[in-house]
Structure formats: C-alpha cells, structure tokens
N, C-alpha and C positions, 0 to 999 in steps of 0.2 A: 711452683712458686710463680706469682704472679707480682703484676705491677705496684699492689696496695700491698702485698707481703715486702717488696722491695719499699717503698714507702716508709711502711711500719718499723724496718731492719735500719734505714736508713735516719726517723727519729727516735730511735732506741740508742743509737750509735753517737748520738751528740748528746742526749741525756738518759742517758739510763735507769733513769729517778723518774721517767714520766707517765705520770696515770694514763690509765686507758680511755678517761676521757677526755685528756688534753692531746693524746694520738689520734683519738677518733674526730676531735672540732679539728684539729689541724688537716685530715686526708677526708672529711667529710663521708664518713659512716659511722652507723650507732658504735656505741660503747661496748654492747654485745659482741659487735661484730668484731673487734678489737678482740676484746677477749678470748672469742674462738681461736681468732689466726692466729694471737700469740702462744695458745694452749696446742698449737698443730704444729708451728715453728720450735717450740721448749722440746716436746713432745716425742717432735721427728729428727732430734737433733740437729737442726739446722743453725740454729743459733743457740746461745747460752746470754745470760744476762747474767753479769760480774762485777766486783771491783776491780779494776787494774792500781794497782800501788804503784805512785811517782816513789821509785827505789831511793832512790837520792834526798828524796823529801823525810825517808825513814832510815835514812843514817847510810844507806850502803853508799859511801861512797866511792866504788872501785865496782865498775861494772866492761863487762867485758866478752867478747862474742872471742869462742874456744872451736876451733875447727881439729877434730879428731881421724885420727887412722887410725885403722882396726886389723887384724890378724885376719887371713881368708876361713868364712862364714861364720867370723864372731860378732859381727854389725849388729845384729838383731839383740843379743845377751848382752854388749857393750853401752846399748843405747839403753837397754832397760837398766841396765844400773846405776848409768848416769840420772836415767829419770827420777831415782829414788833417791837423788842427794836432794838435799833442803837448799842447799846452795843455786841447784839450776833452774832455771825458771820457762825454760824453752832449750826444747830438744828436739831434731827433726833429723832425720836421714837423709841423707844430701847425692847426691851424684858430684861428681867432680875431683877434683885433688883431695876430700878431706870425704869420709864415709857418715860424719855426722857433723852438726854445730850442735855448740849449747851456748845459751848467752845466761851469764851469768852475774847478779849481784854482791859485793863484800864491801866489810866495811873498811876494810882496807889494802893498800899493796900487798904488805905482809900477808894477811890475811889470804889474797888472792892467790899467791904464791904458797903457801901452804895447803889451800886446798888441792892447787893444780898437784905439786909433791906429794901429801898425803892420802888423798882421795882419788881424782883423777889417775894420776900415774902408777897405784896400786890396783886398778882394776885387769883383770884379767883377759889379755885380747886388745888393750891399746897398748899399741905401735908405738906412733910420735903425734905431739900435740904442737898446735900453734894458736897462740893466744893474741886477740887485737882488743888493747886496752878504748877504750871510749877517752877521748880526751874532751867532746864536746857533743853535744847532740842537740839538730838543727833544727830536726823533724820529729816530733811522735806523736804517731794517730795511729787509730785504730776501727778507721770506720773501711770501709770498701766504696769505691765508685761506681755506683748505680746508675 
C-alpha cells in the first residue's frame, strides 16, 4: 500500500459516497486509476466500504462496552457466540483483566440487563462480566491517521 492508496483510504473515510471521479480530481489521477486501486483494496481485504449506523439516531438508546471472562480455552467458542447475537456489534479479544469486549446497542436499561441475564450470562464458558454503560460520547470517528 502506497501513498495514493493512503490518499484514496483517507477520502473514502470522510465520505464514503464519493465517486471515483471526485477521488481521482481530488489526488489527481485518472478515474481508471481510482478504480483499479479501489478493486485491489475491496479485493485484498484491506478496506471494506460500509454504513456505520448512529445507534442512538435508531432508537438504541442504551449502548454499552461489556468486558468479558472466560473459562480456560473457552475465549475462542465464547467470542464466537457472542458474535452471533444481534445485540453486539463489536467483538474483539483482548489481553488484559477481561479476555473479550463487546460494545453493544439496546434500546433500553431494561433491555440491556436482560440481554446481559439472558444471553450473555447463559453462554457456556463466561465467567463474570463487567458492563460500562456510555453516559456521553465525545468522539466518534472512524477514519485512521495517515
């Protein structure tokens, strides 16, 4: 990956709606060219071009980063099943105090509490959970500093 793929990655990341000819007048290469890199970035899985949903803007108001302990060598079975709730929306395996996060949207307290009880605390291989509700959020981006 080069300078004009960084370029490319970089106005993809403030609109994701933008033609390949308004990429290409902006970093000054043809349209073609645009085309190729993005069909070699999509491709080579480097990047993906998505929606991200403002959660809150669609009703979830109860969002909340869930730090999980796991049974020894159930990290790997615990995270994939967390991945398959609808509820989570970011799951990753972690090092530290907690063997996974998942940051998760509801549309309400109750709701959040119910999933934590019914879902979460019924999977097979979590331990103990600690849950940090969002009370405000200052920041959210999603581009990277090139």
């Amino acid at each position: 990956m080069d300078e004009l793929d960084q370029r490319i990655i970089a106005l993809l990341q403030a609109d994701g709606r933008a033609s390949n000819a308004k990429i290409a007048r902006e970093v000054g290469v043809s349209e073609g060219t645009v085309r190729r890199r993005l069909r070699r970035l999509i491709d080579g899985d480097i990047i993906q071009v998505i929606a991200v949903p403002n959660l809150e803007q669609m009703g979830y108001g109860t969002a909340a980063l869930v730090g999980i302990q796991t049974g020894p060598g159930m990290v790997d079975d615990v995270a994939a099943a967390i991945g398959a709730l609808d509820e989570a929306h970011y799951v990753a395996i972690t090092t530290g105090a907690y063997d996974i996060f998942t940051w998760v949207g509801l549309e309400s307290p109750e709701k959040l509490g119910n999933f934590l009880r019914g879902k979460v605390g019924t999977i097979p291989g979590v331990t103990r959970t600690e849950t940090f509700v969002n009370l405000a959020i200052k920041k959210r981006t999603y581009g990277l500093v090139l």
